[in-house]
CHARMM-style PDB file with segment names, atoms N, HN, CA, C and O in Angstrom:
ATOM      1  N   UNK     1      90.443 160.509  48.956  1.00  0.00      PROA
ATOM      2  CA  UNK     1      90.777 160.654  50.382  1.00  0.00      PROA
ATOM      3  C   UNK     1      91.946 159.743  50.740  1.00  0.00      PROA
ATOM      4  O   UNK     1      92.308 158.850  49.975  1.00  0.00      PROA
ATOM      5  N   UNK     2      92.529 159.980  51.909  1.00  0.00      PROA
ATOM      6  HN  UNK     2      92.235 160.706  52.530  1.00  0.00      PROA
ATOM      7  CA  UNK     2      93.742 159.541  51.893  1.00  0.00      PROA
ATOM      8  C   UNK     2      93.215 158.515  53.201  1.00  0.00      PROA
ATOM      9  O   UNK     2      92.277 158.709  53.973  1.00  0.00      PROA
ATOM     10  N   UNK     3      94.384 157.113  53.133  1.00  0.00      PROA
ATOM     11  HN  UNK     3      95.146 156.955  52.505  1.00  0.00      PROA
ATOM     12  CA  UNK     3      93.786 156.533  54.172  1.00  0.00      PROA
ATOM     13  C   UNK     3      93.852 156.677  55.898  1.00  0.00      PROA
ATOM     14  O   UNK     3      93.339 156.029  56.810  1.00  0.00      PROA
ATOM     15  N   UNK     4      94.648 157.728  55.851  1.00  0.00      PROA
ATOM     16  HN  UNK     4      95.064 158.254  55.110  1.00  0.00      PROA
ATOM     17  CA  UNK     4      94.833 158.240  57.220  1.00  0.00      PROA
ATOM     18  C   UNK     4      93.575 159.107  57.062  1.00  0.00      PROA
ATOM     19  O   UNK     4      92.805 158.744  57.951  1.00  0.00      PROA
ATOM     20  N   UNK     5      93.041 160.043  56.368  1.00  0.00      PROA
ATOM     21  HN  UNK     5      93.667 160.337  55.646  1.00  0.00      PROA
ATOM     22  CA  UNK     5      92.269 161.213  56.865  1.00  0.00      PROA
ATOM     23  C   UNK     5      90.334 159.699  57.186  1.00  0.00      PROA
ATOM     24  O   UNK     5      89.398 159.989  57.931  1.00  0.00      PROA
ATOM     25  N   UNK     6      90.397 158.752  56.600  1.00  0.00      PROA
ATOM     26  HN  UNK     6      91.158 158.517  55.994  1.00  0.00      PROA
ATOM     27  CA  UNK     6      89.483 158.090  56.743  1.00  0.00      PROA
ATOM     28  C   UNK     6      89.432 156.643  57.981  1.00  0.00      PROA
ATOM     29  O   UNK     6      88.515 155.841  58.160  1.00  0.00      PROA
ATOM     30  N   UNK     7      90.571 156.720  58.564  1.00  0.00      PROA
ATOM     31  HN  UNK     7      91.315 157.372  58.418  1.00  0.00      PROA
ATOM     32  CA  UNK     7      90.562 156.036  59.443  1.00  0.00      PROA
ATOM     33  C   UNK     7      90.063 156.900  60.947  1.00  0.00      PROA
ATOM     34  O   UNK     7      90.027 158.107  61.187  1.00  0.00      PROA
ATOM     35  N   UNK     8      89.744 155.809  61.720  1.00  0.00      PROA
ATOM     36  HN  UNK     8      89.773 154.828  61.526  1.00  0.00      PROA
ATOM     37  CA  UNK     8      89.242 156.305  63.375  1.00  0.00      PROA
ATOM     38  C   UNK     8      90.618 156.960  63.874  1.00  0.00      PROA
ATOM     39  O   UNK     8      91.711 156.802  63.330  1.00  0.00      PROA
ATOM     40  N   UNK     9      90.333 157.777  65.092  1.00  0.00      PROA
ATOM     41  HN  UNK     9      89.445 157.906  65.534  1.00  0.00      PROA
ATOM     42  CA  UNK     9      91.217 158.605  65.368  1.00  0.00      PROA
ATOM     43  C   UNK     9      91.678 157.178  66.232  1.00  0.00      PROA
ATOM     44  O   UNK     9      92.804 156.879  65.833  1.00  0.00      PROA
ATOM     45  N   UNK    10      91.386 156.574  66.872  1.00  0.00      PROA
ATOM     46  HN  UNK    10      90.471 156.817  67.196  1.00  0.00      PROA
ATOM     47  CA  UNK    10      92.262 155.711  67.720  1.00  0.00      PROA
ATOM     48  C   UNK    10      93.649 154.908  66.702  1.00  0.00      PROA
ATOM     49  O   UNK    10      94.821 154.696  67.011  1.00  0.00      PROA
ATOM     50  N   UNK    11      92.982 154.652  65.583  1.00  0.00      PROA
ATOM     51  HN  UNK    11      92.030 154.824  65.332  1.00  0.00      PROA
ATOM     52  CA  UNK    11      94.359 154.174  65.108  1.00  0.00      PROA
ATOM     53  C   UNK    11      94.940 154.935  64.157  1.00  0.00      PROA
ATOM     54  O   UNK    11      95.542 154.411  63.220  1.00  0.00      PROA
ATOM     55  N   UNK    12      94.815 156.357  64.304  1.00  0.00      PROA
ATOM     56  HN  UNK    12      94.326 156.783  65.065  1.00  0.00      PROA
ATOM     57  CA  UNK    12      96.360 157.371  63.988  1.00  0.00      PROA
ATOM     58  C   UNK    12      97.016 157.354  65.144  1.00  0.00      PROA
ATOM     59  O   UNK    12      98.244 157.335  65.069  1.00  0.00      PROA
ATOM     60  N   UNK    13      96.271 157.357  66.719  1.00  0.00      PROA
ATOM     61  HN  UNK    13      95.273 157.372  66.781  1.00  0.00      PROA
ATOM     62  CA  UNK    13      96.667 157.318  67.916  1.00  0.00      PROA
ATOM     63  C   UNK    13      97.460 156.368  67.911  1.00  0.00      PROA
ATOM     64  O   UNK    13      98.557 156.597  68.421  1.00  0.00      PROA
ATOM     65  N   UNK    14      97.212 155.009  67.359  1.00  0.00      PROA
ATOM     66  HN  UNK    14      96.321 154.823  66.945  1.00  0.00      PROA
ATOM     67  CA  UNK    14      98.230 153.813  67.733  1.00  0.00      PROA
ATOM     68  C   UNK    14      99.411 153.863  66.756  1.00  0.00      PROA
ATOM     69  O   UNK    14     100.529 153.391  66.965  1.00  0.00      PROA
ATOM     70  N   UNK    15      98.917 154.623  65.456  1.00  0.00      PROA
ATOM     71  HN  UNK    15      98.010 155.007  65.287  1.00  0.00      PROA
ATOM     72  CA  UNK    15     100.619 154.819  64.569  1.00  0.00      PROA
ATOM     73  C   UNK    15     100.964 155.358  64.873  1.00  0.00      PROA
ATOM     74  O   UNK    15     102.172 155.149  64.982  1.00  0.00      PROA
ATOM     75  N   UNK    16     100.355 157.006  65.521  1.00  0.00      PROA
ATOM     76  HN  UNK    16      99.373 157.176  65.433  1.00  0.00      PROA
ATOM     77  CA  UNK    16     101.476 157.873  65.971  1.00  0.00      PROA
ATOM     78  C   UNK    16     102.346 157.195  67.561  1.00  0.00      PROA
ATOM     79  O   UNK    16     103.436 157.511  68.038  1.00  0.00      PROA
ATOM     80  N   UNK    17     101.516 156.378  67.945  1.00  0.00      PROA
ATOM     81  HN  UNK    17     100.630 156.121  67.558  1.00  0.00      PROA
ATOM     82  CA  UNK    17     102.486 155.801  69.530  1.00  0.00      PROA
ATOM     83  C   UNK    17     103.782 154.766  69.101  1.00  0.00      PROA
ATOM     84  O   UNK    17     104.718 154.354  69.786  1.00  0.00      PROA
ATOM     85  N   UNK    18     103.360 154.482  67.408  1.00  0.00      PROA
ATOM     86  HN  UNK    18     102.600 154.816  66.851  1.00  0.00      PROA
ATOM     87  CA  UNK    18     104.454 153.062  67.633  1.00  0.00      PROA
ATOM     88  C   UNK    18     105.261 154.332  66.799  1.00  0.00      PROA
ATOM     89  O   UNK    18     106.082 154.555  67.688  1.00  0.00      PROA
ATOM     90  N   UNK    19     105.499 155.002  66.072  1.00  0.00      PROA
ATOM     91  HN  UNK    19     104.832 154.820  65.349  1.00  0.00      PROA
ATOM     92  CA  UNK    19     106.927 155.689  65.839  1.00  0.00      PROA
ATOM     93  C   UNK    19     107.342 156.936  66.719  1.00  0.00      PROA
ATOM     94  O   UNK    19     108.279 157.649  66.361  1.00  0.00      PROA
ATOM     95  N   UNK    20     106.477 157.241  68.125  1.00  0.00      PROA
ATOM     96  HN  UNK    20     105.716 156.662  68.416  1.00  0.00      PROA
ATOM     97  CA  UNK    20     106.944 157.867  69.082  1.00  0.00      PROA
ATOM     98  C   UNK    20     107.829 156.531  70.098  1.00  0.00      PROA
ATOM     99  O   UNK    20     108.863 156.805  70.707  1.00  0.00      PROA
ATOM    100  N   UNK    21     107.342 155.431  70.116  1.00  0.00      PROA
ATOM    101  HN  UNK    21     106.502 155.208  69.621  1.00  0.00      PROA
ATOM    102  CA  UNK    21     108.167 154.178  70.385  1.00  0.00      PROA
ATOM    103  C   UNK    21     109.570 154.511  70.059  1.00  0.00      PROA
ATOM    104  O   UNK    21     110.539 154.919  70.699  1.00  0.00      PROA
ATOM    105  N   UNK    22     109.288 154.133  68.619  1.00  0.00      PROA
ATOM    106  HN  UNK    22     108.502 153.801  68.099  1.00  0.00      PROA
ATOM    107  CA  UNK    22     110.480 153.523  67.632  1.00  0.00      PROA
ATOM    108  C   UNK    22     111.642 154.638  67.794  1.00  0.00      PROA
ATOM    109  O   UNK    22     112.805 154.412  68.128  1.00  0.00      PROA
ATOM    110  N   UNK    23     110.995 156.046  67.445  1.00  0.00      PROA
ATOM    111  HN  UNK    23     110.050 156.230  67.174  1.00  0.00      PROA
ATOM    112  CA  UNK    23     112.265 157.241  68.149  1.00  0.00      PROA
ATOM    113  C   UNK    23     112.727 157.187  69.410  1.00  0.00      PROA
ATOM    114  O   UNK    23     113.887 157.276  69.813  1.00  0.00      PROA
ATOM    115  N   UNK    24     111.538 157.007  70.107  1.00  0.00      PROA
ATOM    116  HN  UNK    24     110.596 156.935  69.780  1.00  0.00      PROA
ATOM    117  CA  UNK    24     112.581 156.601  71.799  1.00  0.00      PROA
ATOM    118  C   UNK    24     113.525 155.643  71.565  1.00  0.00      PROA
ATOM    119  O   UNK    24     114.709 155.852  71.828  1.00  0.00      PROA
ATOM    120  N   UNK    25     113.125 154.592  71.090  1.00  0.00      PROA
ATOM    121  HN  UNK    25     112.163 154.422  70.877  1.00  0.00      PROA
ATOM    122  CA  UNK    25     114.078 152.929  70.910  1.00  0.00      PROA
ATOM    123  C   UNK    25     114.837 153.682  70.110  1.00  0.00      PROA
ATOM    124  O   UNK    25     115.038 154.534  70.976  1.00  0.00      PROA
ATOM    125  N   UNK    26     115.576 154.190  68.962  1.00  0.00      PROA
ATOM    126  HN  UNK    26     115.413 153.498  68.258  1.00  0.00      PROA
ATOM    127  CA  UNK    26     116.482 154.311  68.131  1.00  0.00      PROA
ATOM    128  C   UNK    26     117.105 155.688  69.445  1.00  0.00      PROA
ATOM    129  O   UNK    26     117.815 155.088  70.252  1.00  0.00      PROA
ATOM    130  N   UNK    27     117.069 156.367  69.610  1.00  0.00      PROA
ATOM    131  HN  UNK    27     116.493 156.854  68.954  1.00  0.00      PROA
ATOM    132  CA  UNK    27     117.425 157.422  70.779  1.00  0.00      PROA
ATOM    133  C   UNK    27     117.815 157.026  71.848  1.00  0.00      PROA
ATOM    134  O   UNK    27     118.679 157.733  72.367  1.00  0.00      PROA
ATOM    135  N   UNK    28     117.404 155.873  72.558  1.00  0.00      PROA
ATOM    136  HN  UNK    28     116.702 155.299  72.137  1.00  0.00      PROA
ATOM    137  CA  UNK    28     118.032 155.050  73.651  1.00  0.00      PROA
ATOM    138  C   UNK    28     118.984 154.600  73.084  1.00  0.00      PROA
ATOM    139  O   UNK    28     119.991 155.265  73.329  1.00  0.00      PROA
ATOM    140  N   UNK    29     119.234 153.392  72.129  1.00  0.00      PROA
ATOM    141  HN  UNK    29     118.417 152.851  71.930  1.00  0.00      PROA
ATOM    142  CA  UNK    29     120.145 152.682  71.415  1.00  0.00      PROA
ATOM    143  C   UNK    29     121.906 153.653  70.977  1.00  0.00      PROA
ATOM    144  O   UNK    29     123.085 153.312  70.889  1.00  0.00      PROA
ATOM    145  N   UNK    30     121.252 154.734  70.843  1.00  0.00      PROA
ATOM    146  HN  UNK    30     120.294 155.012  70.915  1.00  0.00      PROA
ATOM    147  CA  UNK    30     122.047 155.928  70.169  1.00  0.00      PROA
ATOM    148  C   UNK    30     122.624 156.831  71.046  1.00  0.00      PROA
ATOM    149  O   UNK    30     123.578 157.589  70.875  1.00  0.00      PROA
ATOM    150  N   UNK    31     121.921 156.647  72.000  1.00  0.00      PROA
ATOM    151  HN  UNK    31     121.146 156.031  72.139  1.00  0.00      PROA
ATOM    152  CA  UNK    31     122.943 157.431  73.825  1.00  0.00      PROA
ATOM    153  C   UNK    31     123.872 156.437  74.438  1.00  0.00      PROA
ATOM    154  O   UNK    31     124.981 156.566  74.957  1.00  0.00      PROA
ATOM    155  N   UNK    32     122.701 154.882  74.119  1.00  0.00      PROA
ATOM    156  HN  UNK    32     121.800 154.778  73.698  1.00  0.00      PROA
ATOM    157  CA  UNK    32     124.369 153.399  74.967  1.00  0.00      PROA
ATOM    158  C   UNK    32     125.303 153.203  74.126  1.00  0.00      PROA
ATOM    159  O   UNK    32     126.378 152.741  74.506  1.00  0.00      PROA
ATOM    160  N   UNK    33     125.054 153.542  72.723  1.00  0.00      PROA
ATOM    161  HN  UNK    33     124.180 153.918  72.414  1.00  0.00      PROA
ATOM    162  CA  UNK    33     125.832 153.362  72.013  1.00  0.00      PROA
ATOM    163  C   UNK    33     127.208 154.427  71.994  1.00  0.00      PROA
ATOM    164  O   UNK    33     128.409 154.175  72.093  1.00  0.00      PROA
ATOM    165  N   UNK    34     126.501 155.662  71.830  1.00  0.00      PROA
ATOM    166  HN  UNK    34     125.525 155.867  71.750  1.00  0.00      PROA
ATOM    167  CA  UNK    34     128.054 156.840  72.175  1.00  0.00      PROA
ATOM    168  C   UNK    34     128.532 156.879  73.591  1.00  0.00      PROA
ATOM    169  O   UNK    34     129.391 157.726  73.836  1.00  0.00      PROA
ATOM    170  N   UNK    35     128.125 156.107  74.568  1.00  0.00      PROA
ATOM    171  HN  UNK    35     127.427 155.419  74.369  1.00  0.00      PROA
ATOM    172  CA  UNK    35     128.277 155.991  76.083  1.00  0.00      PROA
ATOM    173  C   UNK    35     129.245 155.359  75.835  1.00  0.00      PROA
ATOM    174  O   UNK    35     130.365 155.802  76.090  1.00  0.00      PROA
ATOM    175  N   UNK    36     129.033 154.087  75.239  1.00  0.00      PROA
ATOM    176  HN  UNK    36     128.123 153.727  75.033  1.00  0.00      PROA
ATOM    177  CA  UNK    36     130.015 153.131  75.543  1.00  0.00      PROA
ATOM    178  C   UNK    36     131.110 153.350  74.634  1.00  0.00      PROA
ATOM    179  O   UNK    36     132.210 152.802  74.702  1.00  0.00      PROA
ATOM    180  N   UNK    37     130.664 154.336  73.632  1.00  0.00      PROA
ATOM    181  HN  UNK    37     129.770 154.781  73.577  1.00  0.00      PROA
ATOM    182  CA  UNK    37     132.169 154.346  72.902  1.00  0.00      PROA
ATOM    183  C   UNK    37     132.893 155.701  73.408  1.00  0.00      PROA
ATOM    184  O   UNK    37     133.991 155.939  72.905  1.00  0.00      PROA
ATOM    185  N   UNK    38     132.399 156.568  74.317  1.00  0.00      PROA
ATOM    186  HN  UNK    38     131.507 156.375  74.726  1.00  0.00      PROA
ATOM    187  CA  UNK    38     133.034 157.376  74.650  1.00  0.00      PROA
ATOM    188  C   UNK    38     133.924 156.716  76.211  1.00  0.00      PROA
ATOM    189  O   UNK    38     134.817 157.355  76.768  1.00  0.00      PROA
ATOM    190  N   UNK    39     133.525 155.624  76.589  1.00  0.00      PROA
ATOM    191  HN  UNK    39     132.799 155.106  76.136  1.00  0.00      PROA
ATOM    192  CA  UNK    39     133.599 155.458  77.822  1.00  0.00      PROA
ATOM    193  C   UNK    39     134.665 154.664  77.465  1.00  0.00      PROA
ATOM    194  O   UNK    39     135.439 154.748  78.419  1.00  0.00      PROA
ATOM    195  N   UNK    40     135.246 153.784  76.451  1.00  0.00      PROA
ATOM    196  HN  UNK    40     134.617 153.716  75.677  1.00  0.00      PROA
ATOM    197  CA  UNK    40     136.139 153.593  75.822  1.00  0.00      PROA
ATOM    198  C   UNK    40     137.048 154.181  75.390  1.00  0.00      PROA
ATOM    199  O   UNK    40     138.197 153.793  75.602  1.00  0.00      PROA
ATOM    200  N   UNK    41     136.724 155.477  74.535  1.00  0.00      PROA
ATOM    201  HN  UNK    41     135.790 155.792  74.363  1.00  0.00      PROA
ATOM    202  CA  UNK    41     137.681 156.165  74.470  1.00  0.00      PROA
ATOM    203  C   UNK    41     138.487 156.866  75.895  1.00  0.00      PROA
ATOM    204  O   UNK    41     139.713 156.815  75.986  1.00  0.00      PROA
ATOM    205  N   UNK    42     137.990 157.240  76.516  1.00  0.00      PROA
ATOM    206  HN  UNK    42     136.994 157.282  76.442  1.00  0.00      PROA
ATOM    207  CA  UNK    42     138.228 158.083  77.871  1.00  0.00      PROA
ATOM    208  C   UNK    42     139.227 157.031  78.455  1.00  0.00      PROA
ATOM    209  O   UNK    42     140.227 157.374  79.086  1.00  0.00      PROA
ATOM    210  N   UNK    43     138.870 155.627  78.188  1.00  0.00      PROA
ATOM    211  HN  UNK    43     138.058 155.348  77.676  1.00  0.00      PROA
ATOM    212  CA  UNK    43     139.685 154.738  79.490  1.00  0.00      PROA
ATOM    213  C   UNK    43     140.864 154.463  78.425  1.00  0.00      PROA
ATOM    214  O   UNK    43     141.816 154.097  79.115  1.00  0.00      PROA
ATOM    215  N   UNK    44     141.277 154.466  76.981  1.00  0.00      PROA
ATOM    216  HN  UNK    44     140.504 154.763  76.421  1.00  0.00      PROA
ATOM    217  CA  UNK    44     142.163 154.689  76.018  1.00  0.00      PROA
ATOM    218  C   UNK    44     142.781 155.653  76.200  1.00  0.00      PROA
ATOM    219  O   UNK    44     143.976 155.391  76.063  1.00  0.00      PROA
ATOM    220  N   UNK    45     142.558 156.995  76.522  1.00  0.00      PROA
ATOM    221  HN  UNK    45     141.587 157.208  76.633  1.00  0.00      PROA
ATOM    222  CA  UNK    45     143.004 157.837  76.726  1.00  0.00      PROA
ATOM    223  C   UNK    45     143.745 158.044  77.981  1.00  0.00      PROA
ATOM    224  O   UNK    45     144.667 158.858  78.036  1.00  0.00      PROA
ATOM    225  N   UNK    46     143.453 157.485  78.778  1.00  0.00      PROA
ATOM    226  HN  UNK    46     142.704 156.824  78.733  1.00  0.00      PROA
ATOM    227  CA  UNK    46     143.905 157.693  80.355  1.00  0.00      PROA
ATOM    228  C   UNK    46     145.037 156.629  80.200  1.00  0.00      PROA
ATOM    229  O   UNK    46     146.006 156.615  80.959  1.00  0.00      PROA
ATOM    230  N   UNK    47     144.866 155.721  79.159  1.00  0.00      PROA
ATOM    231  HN  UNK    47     144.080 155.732  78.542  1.00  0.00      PROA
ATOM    232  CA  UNK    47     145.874 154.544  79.811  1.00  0.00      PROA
ATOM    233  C   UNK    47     146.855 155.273  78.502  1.00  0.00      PROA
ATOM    234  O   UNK    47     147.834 154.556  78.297  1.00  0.00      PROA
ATOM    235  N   UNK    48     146.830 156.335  77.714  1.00  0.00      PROA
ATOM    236  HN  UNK    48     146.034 156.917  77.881  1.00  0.00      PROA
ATOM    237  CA  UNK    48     148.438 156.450  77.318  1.00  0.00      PROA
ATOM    238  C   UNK    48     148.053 156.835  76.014  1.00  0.00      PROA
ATOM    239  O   UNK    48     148.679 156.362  75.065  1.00  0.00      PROA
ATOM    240  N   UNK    49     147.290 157.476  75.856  1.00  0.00      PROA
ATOM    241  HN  UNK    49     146.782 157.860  76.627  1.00  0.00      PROA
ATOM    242  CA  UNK    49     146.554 157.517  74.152  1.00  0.00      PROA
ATOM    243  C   UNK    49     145.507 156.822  73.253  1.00  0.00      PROA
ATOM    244  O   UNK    49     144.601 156.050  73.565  1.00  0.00      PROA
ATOM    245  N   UNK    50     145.970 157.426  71.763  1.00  0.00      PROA
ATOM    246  HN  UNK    50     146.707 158.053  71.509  1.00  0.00      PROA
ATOM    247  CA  UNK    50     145.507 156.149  70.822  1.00  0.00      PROA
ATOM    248  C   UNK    50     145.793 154.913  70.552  1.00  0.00      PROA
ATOM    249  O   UNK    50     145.082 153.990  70.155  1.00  0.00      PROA
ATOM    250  N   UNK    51     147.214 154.994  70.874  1.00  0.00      PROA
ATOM    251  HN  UNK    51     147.792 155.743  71.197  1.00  0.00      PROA
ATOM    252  CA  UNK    51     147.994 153.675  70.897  1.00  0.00      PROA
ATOM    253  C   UNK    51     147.074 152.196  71.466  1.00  0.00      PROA
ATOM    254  O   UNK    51     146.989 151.065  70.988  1.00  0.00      PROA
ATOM    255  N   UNK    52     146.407 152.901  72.824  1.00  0.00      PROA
ATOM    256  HN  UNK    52     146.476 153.820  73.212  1.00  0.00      PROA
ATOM    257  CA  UNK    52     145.558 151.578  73.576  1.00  0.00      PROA
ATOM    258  C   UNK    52     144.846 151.203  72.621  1.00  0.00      PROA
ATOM    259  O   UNK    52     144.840 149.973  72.676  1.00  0.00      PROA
ATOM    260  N   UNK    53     144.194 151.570  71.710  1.00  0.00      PROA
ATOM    261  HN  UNK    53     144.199 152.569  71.665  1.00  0.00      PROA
ATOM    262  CA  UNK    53     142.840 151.393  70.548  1.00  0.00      PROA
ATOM    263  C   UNK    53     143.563 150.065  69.837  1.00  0.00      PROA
ATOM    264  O   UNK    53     144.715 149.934  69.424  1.00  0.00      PROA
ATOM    265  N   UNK    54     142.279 148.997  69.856  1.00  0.00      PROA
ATOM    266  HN  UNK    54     141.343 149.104  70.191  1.00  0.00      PROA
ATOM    267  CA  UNK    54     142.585 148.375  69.624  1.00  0.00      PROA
ATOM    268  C   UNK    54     142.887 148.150  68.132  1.00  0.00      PROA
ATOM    269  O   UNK    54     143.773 147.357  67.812  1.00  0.00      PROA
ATOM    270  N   UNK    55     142.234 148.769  67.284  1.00  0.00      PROA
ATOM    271  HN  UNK    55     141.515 149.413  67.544  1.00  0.00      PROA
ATOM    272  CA  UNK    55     142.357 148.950  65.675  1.00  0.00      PROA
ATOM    273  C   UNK    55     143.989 149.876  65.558  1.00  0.00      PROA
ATOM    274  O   UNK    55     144.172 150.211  64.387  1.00  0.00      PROA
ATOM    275  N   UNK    56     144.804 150.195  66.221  1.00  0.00      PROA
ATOM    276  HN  UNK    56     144.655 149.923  67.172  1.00  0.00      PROA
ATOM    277  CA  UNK    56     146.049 151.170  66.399  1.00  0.00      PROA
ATOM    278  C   UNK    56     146.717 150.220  66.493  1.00  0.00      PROA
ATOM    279  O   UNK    56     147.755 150.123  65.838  1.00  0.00      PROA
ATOM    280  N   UNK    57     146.195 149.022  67.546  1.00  0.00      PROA
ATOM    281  HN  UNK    57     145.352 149.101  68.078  1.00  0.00      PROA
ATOM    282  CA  UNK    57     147.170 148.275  68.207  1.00  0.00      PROA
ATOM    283  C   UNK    57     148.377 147.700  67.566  1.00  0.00      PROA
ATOM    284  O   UNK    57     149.576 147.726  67.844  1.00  0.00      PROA
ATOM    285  N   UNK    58     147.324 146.917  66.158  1.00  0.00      PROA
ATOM    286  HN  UNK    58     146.350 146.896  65.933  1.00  0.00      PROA
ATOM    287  CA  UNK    58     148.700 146.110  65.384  1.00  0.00      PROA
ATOM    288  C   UNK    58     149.808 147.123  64.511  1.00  0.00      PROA
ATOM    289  O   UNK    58     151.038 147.121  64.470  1.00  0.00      PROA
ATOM    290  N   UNK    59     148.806 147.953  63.862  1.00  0.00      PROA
ATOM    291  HN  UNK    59     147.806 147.955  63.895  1.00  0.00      PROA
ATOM    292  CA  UNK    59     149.642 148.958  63.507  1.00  0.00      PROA
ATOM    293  C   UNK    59     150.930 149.460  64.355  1.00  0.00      PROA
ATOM    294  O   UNK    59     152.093 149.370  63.961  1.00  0.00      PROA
ATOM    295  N   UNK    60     150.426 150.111  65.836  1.00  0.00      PROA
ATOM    296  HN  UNK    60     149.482 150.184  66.157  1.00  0.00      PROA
ATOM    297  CA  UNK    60     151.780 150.865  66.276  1.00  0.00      PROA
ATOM    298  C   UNK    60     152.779 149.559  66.161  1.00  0.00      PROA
ATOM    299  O   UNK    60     153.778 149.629  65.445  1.00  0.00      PROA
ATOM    300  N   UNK    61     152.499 148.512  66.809  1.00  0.00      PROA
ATOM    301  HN  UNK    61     151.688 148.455  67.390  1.00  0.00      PROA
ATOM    302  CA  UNK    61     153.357 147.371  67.101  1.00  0.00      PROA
ATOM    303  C   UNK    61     154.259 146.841  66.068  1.00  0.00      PROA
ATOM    304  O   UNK    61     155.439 146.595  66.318  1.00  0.00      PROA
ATOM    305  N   UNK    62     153.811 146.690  65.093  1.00  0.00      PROA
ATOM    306  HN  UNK    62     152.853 146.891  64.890  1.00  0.00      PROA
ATOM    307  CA  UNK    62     154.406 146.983  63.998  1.00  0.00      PROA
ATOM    308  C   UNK    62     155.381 148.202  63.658  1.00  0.00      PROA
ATOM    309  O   UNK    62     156.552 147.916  63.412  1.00  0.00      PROA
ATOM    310  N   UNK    63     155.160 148.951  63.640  1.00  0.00      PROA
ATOM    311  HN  UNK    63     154.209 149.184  63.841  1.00  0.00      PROA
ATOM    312  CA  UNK    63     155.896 150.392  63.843  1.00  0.00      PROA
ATOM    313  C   UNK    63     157.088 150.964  64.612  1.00  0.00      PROA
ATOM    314  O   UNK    63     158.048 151.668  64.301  1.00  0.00      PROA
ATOM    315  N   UNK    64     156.501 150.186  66.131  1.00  0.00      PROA
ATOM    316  HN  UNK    64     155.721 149.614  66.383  1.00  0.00      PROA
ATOM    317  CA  UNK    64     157.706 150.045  66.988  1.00  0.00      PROA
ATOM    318  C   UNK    64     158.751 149.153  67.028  1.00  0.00      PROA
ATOM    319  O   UNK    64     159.869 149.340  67.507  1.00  0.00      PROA
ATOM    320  N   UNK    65     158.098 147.686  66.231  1.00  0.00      PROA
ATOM    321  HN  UNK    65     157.189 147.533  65.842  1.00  0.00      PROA
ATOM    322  CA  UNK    65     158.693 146.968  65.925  1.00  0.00      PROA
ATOM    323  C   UNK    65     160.415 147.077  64.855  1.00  0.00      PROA
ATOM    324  O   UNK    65     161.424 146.372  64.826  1.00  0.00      PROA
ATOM    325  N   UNK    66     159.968 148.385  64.097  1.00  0.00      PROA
ATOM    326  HN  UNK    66     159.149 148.958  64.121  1.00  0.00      PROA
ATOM    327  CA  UNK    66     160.345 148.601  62.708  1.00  0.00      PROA
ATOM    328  C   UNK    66     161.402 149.724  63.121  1.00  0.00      PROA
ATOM    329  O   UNK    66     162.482 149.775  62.533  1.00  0.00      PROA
ATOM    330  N   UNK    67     160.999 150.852  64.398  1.00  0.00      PROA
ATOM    331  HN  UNK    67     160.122 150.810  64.876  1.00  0.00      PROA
ATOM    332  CA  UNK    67     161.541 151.578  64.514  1.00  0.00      PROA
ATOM    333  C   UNK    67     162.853 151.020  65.927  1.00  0.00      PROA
ATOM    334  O   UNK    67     163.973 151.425  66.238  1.00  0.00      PROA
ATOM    335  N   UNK    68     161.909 149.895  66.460  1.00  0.00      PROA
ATOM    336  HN  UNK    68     161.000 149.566  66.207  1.00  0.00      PROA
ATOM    337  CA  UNK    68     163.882 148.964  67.280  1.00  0.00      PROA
ATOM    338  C   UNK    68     164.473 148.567  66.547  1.00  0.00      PROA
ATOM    339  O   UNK    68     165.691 148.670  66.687  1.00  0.00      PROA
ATOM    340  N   UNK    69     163.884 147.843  65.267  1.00  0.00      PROA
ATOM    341  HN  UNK    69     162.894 147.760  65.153  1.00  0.00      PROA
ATOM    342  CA  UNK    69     165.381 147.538  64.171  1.00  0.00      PROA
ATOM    343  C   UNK    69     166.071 148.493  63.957  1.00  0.00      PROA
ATOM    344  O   UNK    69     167.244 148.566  64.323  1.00  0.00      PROA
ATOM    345  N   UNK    70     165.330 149.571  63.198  1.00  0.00      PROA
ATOM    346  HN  UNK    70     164.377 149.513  62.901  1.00  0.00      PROA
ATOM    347  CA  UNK    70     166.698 150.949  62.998  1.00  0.00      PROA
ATOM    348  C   UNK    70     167.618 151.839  63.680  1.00  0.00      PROA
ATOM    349  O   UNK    70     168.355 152.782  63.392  1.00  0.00      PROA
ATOM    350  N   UNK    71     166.970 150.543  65.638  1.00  0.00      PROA
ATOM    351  HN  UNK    71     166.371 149.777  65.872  1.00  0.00      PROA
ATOM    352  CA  UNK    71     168.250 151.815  66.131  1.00  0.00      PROA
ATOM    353  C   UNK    71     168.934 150.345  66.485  1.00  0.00      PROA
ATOM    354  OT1 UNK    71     170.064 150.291  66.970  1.00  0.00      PROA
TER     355      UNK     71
END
């Protein structure tokens, strides 16, 4: 027998509540998380592109840097 089919129903009740928990908690975490990175992107976008991104940043700067020397 397996030890779930021999335990009291109250505590399958309490395992099944803590990983109906744990999916809410990872599912909350996982909506603020694309919130805030969409809400980032959107305000990147409004201010002029990818360029605003901060991982772009040194790159373009560099770039523009490279492309005022050659004129």
């Amino acid at each position: 027998m397996s030890p779930e089919a021999s335990a009291p129903p109250a505590d399958n009740l309490m395992r099944k509540s803590h990983v109906i928990n744990n999916l809410i908690l990872i599912v909350m975490v996982t909506i603020s998380f694309l919130a805030v990175w969409v809400r980032l992107v959107w305000a990147a976008c409004l201010r002029g592109g990818r360029r605003t991104w901060a991982f772009h940043r040194t790159q373009n700067t560099q770039q523009q840097q490279h492309q005022d020397t050659q004129r």
